[in-house]
C-alpha positions as CSV (number, residue, x, y, z in Angstrom):
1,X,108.3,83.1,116.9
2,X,110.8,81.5,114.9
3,X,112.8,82.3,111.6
4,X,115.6,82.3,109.4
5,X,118.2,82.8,108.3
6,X,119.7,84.3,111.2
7,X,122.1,87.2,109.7
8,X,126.3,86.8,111.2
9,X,125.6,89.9,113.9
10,X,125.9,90.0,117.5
11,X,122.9,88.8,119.6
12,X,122.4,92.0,120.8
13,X,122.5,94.0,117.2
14,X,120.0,91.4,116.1
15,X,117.7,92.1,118.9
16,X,118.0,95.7,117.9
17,X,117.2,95.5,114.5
18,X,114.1,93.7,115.2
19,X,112.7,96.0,117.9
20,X,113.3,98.9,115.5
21,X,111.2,97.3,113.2
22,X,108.3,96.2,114.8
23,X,108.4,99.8,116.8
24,X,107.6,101.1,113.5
25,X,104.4,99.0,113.1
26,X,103.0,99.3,116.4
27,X,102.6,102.5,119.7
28,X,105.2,102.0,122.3
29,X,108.9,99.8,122.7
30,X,108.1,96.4,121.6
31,X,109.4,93.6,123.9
32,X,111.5,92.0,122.0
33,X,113.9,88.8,123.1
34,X,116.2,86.9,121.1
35,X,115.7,83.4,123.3
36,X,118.1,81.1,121.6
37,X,119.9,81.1,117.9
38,X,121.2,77.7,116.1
39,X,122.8,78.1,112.8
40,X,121.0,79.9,110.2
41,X,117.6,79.9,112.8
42,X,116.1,81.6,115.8
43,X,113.7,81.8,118.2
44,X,112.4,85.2,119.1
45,X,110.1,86.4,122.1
46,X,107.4,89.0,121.6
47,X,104.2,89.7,123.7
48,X,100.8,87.5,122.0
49,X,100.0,91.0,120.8
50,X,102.8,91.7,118.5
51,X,102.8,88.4,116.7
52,X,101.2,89.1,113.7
53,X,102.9,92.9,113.3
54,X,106.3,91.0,114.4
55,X,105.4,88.3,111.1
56,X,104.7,91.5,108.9
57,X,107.8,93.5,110.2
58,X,110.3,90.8,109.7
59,X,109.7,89.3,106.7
60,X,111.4,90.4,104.2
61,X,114.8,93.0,104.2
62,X,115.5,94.6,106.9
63,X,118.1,96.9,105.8
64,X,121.4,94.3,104.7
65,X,119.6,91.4,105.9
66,X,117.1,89.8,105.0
67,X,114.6,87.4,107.3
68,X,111.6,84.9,106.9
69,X,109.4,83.8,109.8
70,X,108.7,80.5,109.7
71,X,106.4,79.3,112.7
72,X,104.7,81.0,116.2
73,X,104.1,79.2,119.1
74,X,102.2,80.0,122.1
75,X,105.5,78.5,124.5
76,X,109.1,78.2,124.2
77,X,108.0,74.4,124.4
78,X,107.3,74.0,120.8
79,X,109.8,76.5,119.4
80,X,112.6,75.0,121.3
81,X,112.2,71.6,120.4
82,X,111.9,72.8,116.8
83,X,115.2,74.3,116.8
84,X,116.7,71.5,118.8
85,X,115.3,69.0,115.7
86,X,117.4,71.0,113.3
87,X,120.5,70.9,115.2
88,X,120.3,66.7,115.4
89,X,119.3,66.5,111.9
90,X,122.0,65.5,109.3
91,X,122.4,63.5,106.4
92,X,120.2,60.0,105.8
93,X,122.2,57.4,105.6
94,X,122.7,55.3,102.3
95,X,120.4,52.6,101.5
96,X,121.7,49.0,102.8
Protein backbone atom coordinates (compact mmCIF):
# COMPACT_ATOMS: atom_id res chain seq x y z
CA UNK A 1 0.00 0.00 0.00
CA UNK A 2 1.21 3.33 -0.71
CA UNK A 3 0.48 7.03 0.57
CA UNK A 4 1.27 10.37 1.45
CA UNK A 5 2.31 12.64 2.74
CA UNK A 6 4.62 10.93 4.91
CA UNK A 7 4.50 13.08 8.41
CA UNK A 8 8.59 14.32 9.70
CA UNK A 9 8.64 11.25 12.44
CA UNK A 10 10.95 8.43 12.89
CA UNK A 11 10.41 5.34 10.84
CA UNK A 12 9.66 3.46 13.74
CA UNK A 13 6.98 6.15 15.35
CA UNK A 14 5.35 6.04 11.95
CA UNK A 15 5.05 2.33 11.93
CA UNK A 16 3.48 2.72 15.37
CA UNK A 17 1.00 5.01 14.62
CA UNK A 18 -0.29 2.94 11.88
CA UNK A 19 -0.47 -0.37 13.67
CA UNK A 20 -2.52 1.46 16.35
CA UNK A 21 -4.82 2.40 13.95
CA UNK A 22 -5.60 -0.44 11.98
CA UNK A 23 -5.62 -2.50 15.55
CA UNK A 24 -8.51 -0.56 16.16
CA UNK A 25 -10.42 -1.71 13.05
CA UNK A 26 -9.64 -5.20 13.05
CA UNK A 27 -9.09 -8.68 16.10
CA UNK A 28 -5.48 -9.17 16.78
CA UNK A 29 -1.77 -7.06 16.07
CA UNK A 30 -1.86 -6.07 12.54
CA UNK A 31 1.37 -6.70 10.64
CA UNK A 32 2.35 -3.64 9.76
CA UNK A 33 5.90 -2.68 7.77
CA UNK A 34 6.99 0.56 6.73
CA UNK A 35 9.08 -0.94 3.49
CA UNK A 36 10.60 2.21 2.12
CA UNK A 37 9.80 6.18 2.47
CA UNK A 38 10.87 8.99 -0.33
CA UNK A 39 9.90 12.42 0.45
CA UNK A 40 6.49 13.24 1.28
CA UNK A 41 5.48 9.18 0.14
CA UNK A 42 5.54 5.65 1.45
CA UNK A 43 5.22 2.30 0.90
CA UNK A 44 3.59 0.30 3.64
CA UNK A 45 3.22 -3.65 4.12
CA UNK A 46 0.15 -5.24 5.47
CA UNK A 47 -1.22 -8.83 5.10
CA UNK A 48 -3.97 -9.09 1.70
CA UNK A 49 -6.44 -9.14 4.55
CA UNK A 50 -5.99 -5.79 6.08
CA UNK A 51 -5.95 -3.78 2.88
CA UNK A 52 -9.09 -2.45 2.70
CA UNK A 53 -9.37 -1.74 6.84
CA UNK A 54 -5.60 -0.44 6.42
CA UNK A 55 -7.23 2.22 3.33
CA UNK A 56 -10.13 3.05 5.93
CA UNK A 57 -7.82 3.41 9.02
CA UNK A 58 -5.37 5.68 7.32
CA UNK A 59 -7.05 8.01 5.53
CA UNK A 60 -7.66 10.89 7.02
CA UNK A 61 -6.03 12.34 10.62
CA UNK A 62 -4.50 10.30 12.63
CA UNK A 63 -4.01 12.26 15.65
CA UNK A 64 -1.36 15.46 14.33
CA UNK A 65 -1.01 13.94 11.10
CA UNK A 66 -2.80 13.60 8.61
CA UNK A 67 -2.44 10.66 5.68
CA UNK A 68 -4.05 9.66 2.14
CA UNK A 69 -3.56 6.29 0.56
CA UNK A 70 -3.06 6.54 -2.78
CA UNK A 71 -2.58 2.96 -4.50
CA UNK A 72 -2.34 -1.10 -3.35
CA UNK A 73 -0.47 -3.49 -4.99
CA UNK A 74 -0.32 -7.11 -4.69
CA UNK A 75 3.99 -6.90 -4.77
CA UNK A 76 6.52 -4.56 -3.71
CA UNK A 77 7.21 -4.72 -7.65
CA UNK A 78 4.67 -2.16 -8.54
CA UNK A 79 4.77 -0.01 -5.40
CA UNK A 80 8.49 0.28 -5.58
CA UNK A 81 8.77 1.36 -8.99
CA UNK A 82 6.07 3.92 -8.27
CA UNK A 83 7.95 5.50 -5.63
CA UNK A 84 11.23 5.22 -7.49
CA UNK A 85 9.24 7.32 -10.52
CA UNK A 86 8.63 10.12 -8.12
CA UNK A 87 12.08 10.41 -6.89
CA UNK A 88 13.44 10.79 -10.84
CA UNK A 89 10.70 13.12 -11.69
CA UNK A 90 11.59 16.90 -11.82
CA UNK A 91 10.82 19.77 -13.71
CA UNK A 92 9.98 19.53 -17.80
CA UNK A 93 12.28 21.32 -19.50
CA UNK A 94 11.37 24.59 -21.52
CA UNK A 95 10.16 24.36 -24.93
CA UNK A 96 13.08 24.64 -27.70
Amino acid sequence: MAGEPLPPRSPSQFESVLREALARRRPGPPRVRLVRAQGARAIVEVEHSDAASARDAWNGPLGPIELRTVRTWGTLVGAKAWLAGRRRAGPRPPPP
